[in-house]
C-alpha atoms as one frame of an Amber mdcrd trajectory, in Angstrom:
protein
  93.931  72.421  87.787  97.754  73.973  87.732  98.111  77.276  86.678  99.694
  78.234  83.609 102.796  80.807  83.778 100.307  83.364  82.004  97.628  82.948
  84.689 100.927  83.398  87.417 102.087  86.281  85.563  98.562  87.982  85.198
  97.861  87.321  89.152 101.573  89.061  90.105 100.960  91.992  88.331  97.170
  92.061  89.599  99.181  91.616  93.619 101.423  94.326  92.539  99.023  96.623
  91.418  97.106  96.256  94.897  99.752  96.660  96.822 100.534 100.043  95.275
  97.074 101.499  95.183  96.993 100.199  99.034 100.231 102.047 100.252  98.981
 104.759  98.011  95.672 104.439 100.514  97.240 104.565 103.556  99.243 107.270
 103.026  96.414 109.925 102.050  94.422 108.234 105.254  96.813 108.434 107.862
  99.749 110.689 106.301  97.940 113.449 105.783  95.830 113.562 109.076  99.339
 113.063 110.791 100.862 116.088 109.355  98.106 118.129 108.765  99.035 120.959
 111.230 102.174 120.871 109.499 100.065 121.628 106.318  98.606 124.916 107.921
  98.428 127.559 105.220  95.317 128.817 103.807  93.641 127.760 100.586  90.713
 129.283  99.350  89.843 130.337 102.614  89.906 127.273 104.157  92.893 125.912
 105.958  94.894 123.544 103.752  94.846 120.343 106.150  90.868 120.857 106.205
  90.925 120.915 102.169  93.116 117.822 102.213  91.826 115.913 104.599  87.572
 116.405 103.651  88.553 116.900  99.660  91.626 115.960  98.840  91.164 112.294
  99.526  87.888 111.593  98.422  89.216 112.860  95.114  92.328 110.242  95.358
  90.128 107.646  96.243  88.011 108.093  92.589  91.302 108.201  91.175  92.393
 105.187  92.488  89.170 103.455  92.014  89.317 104.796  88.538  92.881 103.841
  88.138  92.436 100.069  89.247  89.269  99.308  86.842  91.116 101.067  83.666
  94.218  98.886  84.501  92.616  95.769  85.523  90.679  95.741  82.040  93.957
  96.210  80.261  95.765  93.372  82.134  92.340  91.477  81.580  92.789  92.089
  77.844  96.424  91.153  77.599  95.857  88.059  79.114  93.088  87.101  77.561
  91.121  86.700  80.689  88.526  89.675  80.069  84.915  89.391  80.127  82.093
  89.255  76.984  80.191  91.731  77.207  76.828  91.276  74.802
């Protein structure tokens, strides 16, 4: 079976996408930790690199999470690829 240059197109963009939300990943994982004394002012009481590093990327991680299924269903759409639902 050869792929089609829709199916090519729809996979680069799906490659793309991953490769974003994965630098996007390791950047709150191991940025922040890295400079989080750099990061020390207070915030809400609680120092900001605490905030960041226990909060702060569990909510990026929903956000990418969220971001990938919303775009992946688009892309799915557009290609014509998506799934029937009953």
């Amino acid at each position: 079976m050869y792929a089609t240059d829709n199916h090519r197109l729809y996979w680069r963009k799906n490659r793309i996408a991953i490769a974003v939300l994965l630098l996007i990943w390791f950047v709150v994982t191991f940025g922040v930790s890295y400079f989080a004394r750099d990061l020390s002012f207070s915030f809400f009481g609680w120092p900001f690199s605490f905030w960041m590093g226990a909060q702060g990327s569990l909510l990026v991680y929903c956000l990418i999470i969220g971001f990938y299924a919303w775009y992946m269903n688009r892309l799915d759409t557009a290609h014509g690829v998506e799934e029937e639902g009953d």
